[in-house]
TORGU-968942 format. One record per residue: x, z, y of N, C-alpha, C in turn; residue in three letters; residue number from 1. Coordinates in pm, whole numbers, plus 50000, padded with zeros to 5 digits. Example, Ala and Ser with C-alpha at 12.3 -4.5 7.8 and 13.67 -1.06 7.14 Angstrom:
<lopas>
    nX    nZ    nY   caX   caZ   caY    cX    cZ    cY resn resi
 51319 50780 49431 51230 50780 49550 51320 50780 49670  ALA    1
 51285 50708 49775 51367 50714 49894 51290 50787 50003  SER    2
</lopas>
This chain:
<lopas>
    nX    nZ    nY   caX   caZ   caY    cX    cZ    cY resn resi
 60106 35099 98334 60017 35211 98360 60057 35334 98278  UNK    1
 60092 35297 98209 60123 35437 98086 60242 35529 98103  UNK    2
 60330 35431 98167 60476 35497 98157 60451 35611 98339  UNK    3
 60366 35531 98420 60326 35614 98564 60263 35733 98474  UNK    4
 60145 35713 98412 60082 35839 98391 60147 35944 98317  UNK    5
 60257 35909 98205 60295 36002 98175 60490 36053 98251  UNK    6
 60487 35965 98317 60549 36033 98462 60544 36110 98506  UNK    7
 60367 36130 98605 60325 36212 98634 60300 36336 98531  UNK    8
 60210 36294 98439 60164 36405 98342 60301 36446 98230  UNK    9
 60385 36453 98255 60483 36471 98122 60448 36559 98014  UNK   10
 60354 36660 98049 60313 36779 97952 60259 36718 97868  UNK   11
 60149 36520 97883 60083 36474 97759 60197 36432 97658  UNK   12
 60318 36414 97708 60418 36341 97623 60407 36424 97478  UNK   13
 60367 36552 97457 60365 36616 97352 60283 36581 97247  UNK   14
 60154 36565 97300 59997 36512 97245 60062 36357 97158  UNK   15
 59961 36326 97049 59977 36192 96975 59843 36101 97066  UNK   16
 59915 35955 97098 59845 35838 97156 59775 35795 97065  UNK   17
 59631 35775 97090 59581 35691 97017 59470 35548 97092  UNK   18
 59508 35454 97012 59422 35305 97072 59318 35287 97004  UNK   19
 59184 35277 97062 59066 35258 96957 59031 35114 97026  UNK   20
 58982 35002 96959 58890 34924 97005 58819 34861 96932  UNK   21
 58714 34757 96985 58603 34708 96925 58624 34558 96947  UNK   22
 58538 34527 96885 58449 34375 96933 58568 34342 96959  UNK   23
 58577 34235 97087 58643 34159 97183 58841 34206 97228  UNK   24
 58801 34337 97211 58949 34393 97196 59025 34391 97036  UNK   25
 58981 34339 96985 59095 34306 96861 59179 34185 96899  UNK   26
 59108 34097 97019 59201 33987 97147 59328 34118 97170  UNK   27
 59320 34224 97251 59398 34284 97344 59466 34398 97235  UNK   28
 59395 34433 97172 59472 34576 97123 59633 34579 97016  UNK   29
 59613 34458 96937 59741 34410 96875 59863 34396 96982  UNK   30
 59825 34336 97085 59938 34291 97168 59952 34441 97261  UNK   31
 59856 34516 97269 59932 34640 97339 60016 34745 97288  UNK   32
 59950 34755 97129 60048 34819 97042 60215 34762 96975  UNK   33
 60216 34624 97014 60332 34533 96975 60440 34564 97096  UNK   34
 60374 34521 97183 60460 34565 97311 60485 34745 97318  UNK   35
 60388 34821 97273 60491 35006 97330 60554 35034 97214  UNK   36
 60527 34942 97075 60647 35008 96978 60737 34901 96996  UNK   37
 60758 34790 97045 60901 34706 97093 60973 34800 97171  UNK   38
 60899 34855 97302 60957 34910 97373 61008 35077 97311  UNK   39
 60934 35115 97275 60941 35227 97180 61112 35219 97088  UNK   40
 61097 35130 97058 61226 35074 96971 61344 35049 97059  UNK   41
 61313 34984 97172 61441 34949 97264 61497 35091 97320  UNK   42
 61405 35181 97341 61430 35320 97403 61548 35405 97300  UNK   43
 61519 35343 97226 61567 35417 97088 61676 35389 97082  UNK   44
 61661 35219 97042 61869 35190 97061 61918 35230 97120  UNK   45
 61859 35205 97242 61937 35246 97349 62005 35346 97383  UNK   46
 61963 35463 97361 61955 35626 97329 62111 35619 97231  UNK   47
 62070 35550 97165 62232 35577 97059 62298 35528 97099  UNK   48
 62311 35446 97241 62440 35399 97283 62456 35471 97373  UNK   49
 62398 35560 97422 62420 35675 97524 62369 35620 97682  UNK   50
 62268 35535 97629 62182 35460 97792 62078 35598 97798  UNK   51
 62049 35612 97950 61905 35674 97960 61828 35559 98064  UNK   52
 61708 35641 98050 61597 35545 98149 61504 35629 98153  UNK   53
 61452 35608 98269 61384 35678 98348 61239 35657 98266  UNK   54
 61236 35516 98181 61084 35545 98073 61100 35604 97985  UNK   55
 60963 35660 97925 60953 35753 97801 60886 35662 97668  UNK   56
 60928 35719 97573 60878 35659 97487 60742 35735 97488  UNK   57
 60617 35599 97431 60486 35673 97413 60474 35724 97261  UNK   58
 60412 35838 97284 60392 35907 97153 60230 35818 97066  UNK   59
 60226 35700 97073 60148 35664 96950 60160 35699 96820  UNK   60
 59983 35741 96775 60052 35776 96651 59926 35722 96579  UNK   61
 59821 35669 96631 59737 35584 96577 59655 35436 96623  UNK   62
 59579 35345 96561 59569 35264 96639 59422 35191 96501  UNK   63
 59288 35209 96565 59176 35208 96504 59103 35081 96566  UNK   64
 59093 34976 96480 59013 34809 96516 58903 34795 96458  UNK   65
 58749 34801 96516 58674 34852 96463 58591 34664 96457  UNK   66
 58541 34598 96359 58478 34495 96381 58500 34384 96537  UNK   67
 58655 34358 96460 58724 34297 96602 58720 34152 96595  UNK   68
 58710 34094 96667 58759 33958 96775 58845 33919 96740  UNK   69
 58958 33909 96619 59100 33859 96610 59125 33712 96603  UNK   70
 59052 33642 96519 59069 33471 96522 58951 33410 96477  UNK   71
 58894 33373 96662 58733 33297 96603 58727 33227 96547  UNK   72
 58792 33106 96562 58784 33028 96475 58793 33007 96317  UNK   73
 58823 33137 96232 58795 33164 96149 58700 33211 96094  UNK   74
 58663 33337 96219 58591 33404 96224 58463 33364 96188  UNK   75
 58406 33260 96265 58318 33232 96365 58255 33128 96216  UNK   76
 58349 33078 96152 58265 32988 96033 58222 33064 95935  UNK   77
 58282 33180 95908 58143 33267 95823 58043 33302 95882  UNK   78
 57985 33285 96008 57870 33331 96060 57757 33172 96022  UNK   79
 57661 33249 95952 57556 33188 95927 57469 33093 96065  UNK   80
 57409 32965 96003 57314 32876 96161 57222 32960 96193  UNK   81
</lopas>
């Protein structure tokens, strides 16, 4: 989804990305930021070997986990009966 929108929109490529989530998304938000700076990184090598590609790197530049979901089972035994 990201790499279409800023396809289309190229003018946001300038702007800094940012990921906020809560609760239940501390499940999803690690693994979305792992995956666009992997890819972020592959764009990069790549670049110095003189590859192009038609994706852009995303301009993330923050990423805010607000009382998250990360491992219930840890989690879940400090919560009082």
């Amino acid at each position: 989804f990201l790499q279409l929108f800023y396809s289309c929109f190229p003018e946001y490529l300038k702007l800094k990305f940012y990921i906020a989530a809560k609760s239940y998304a501390g499940q999803y938000a690690p693994n979305i930021v792992s995956r666009i700076m992997k890819e972020n990184q592959a764009l990069a090598k790549a670049a110095q070997f003189g590859f192009s590609s038609d994706t852009v790197a995303i301009p993330l530049s923050t990423v805010m986990i607000g009382n998250s979901l990360t491992d219930p089972l840890f989690q879940f035994a400090s919560v009082p009966n």
